[in-house]
N, C-alpha and C positions, 0 to 999 in steps of 0.2 A: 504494500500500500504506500500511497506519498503522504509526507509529514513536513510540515515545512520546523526545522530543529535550529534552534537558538545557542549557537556554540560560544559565545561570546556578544559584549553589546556590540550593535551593529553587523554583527555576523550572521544571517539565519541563511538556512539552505536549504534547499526542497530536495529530498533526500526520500529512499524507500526503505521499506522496514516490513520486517514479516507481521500479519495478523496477529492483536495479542491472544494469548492465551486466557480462558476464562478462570478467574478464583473461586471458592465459595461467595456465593450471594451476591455474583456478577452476571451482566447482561452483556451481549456486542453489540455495540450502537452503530450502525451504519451513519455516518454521521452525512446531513440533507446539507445545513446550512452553516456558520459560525461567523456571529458576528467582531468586526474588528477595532475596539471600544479604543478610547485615547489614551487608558491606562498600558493597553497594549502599548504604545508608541514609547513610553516614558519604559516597559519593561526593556523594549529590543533597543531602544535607543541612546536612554538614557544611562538609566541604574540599573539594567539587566533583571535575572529572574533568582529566586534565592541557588540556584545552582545549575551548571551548567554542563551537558546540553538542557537543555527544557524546548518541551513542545508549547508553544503558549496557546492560547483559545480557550474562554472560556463561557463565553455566552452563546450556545449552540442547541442544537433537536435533531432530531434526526427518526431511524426506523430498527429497532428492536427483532435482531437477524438472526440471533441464537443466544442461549440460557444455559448459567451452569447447572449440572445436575438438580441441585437443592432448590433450583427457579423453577415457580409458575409459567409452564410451558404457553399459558394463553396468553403471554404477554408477546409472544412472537408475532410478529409485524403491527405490533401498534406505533402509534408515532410519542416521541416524547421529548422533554424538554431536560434540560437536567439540571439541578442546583448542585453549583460548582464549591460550595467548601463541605469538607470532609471532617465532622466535625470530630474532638475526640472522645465523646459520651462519656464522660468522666469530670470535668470541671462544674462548678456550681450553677452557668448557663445552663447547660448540658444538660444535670438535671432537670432544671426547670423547665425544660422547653425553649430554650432561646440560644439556638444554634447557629442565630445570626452573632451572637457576642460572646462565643467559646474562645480561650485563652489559647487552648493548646490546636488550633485546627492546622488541616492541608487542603490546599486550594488546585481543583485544574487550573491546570494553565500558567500556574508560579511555581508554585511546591511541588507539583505535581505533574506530567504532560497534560495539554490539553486536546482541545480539537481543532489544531490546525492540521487536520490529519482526514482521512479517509476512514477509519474505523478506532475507535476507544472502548475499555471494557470499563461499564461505569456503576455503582453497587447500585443494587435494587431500591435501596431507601432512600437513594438521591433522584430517585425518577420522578417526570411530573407527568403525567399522561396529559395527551394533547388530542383533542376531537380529529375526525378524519378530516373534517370540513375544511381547517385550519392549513393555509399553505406554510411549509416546511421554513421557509423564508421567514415568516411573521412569529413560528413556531421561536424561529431562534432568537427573537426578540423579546424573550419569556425573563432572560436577568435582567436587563435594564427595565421592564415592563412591571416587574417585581421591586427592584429598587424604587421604584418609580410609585406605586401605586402604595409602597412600605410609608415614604414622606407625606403623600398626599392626605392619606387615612392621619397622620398627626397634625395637617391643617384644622380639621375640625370645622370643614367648609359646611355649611347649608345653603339651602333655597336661595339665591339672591346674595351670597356673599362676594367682596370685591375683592378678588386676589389677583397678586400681582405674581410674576416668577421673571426671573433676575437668572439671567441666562439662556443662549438659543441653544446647547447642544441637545440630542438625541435624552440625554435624562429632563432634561428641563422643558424640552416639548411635548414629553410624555406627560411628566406632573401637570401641566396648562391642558394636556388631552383629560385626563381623569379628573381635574379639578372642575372642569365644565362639563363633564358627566355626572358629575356631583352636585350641579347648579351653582355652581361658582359664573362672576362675571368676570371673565380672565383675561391680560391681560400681558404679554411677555416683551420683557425688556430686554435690548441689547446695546451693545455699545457702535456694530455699527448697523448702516441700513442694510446690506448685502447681508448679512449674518441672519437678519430680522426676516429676512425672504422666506424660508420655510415657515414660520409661526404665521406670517401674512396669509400664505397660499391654504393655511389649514384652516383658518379665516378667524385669526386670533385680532383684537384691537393688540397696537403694538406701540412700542416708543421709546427714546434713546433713554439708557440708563442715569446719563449724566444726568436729565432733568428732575429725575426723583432727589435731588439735593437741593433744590431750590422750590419744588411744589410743597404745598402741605399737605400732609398725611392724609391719604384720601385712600387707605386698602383694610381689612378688616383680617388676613391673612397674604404672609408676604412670604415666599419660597426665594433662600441665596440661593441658588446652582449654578454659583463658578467657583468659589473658595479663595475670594481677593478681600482686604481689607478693604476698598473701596465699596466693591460690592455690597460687603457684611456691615459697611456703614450708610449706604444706600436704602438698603432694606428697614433697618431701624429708624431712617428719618423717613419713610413712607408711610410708616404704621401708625392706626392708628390708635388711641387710647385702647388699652384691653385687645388689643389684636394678638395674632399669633404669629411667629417669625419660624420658619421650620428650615435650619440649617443644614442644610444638602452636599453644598460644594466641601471637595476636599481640597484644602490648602497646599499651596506648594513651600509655602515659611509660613512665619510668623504674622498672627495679625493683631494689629494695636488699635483700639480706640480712642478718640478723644474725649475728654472730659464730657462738653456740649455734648457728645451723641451719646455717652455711655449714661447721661444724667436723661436722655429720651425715653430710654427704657424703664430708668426708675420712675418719672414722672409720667408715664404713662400709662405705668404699669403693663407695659408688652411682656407676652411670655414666648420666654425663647427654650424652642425645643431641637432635641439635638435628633439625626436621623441616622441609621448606619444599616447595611445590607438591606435584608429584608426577612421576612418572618418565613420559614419555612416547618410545615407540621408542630405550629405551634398549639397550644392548648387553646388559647383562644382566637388564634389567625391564621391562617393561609393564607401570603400573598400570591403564592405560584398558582396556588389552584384558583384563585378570583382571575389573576390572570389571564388563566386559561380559558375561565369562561366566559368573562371578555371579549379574548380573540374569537371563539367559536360563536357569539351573539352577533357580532363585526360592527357595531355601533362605534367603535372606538377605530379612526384609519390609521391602523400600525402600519400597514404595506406602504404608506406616503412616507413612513418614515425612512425606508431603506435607500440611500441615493443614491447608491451604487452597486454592482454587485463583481465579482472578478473568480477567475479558478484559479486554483492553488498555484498553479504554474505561470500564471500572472502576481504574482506576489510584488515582484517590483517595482508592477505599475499601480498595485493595491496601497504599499508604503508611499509613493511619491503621492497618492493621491492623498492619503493618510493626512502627512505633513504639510500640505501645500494649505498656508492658511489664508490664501490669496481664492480661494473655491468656496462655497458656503457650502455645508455641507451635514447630515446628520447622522447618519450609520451607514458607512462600506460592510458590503461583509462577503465574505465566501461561500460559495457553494459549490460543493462537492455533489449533491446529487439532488438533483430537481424534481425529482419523481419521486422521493421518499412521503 
């Protein structure tokens, strides 16, 4: 099978490798689709993967082509999605259900090979079943769809609420997609107008970020999803008394407040909540499986989100497309096989 394998940063290579072999309580994922998220670019580019080679890919679906012994054989040829950390059922998340904030996990795609590959063998409890309905493509749009819809549900959006999201990428146009499935009056901010092109075409109200430093607080819930001090000071001078700030973006440094904005929140009592992965088979949520059935209703247009698509053997045009921040852009992704 082809794997495109990460030997060092900046070094990956589309390279073959035998079928893996199944373990206890594994499945062989033919893998459809995998998307190529901007965390990727910062692995192969920048700061590498925690070891090296590494397959990276971790937002992917695919088609369920054989089971080890100890697998429910009815699982063969369903489609599914899969959530990419590996948790280690043993820390105090773990017990509780919250395996989006275990201590000790492994992650496809970092720690672990992912799917930038043609076939992975991926445990049965990380599987999310995906309707047939669901094309393979949109299928693999189930991790960001997941983060995405993880933050949204902590807005605490109702009927007619006015939320803003502070960021055009692929997570942040998802949150503005579910937060006006939610009856949120959404609108998303970018810094330039080319960037603001997809939230327009998805028929978002839209408008430049800088201006939220000068309007007064006119939002009831405010979504960062870039992870800049600018941004994270943005957002708190838009909200309004009692609104909800739900901190999305991850930071690339340090972020410092000034007095004047850091005294906005106290005076106005904004509640600022923190957001991280997403809920998987938790006690009280499922975001993979809302997800899913999301996609499978299709109220929600995931498929506008894909801008691109490329096969593995185009990878160098997949990365320059990646990096080119001169293209506006929301999820490139790979696929391997279209028919899954």
């Amino acid at each position: 099978m082809k794997i495109l394998n990460l030997h060092g940063v900046g070094d990956i290579r589309l390279e073959e490798r035998d079928i893996p072999e199944l373990s206890t309580g594994e499945v062989l994922l033919k893998i459809g689709a995998c998307g190529i998220c901007s965390s990727d670019e910062a692995r192969i580019f920048e700061t590498g993967t925690y070891h090296f080679p590494t397959v990276p890919g971790h937002e992917f679906a695919g088609t369920i082509v054989d089971a080890a012994d100890d697998v429910d054989k009815s699982l063969l040829g369903r489609k599914a999605s899969v959530f990419p950390l590996l948790p280690c059922m043993e820390c105090d998340s773990c017990r509780k259900h919250e395996y989006e904030t275990c201590s000790n996990y492994k992650y496809f795609g970092s720690r672990n090979d992912g799917a930038y590959a043609e076939y992975l063998a991926v445990p049965v409890w990380n599987l999310n079943l995906i309707d047939d309905c669901v094309d393979i493509k949109v299928a693999a749009l189930s991790e960001p769809a997941a983060v995405a819809l993880h933050a949204a549900k902590k807005g605490k959006i109702s009927q007619g609420s006015d939320v803003a999201v502070i960021g055009t990428g692929a997570i942040g146009l998802m949150i503005a997609c579910f937060a006006r499935n939610m009856g949120g009056n959404v609108t998303v901010f970018g810094r330039r107008q080319s960037s603001l092109a997809p939230a327009e075409e998805l028929g978002f109200k839209i408008g430049n970020s800088s201006d939220l430093e000068s309007q007064d607080p006119a939002f009831d819930c405010v979504f960062e999803a870039v992870g800049t001090n600018q941004a994270m000071c943005q957002a708190i001078l838009a909200a309004r008394p009692g609104a909800v700030i739900v901190a999305v973006g991850n930071p690339h440094g340090d972020l410092e407040l000034q007095k004047d904005v850091y005294w906005k929140i106290l005076r106005r009592q904004i509640i600022l909540v923190g957001t991280w992965n997403s809920s998987f088979k938790g006690d009280l949520e499922d975001d993979w499986k809302d997800a899913a059935k999301l996609m499978a209703e299709g109220d929600i247009p995931f498929a506008k989100l894909i801008t691109r698509t490329f096969t593995l053997d185009e990878y160098r045009e997949a990365f320059g497309f990646l990096r080119d921040k001169s293209v506006s852009k929301s999820r490139g992704m790979f696929v391997m096989d279209d028919e899954s």
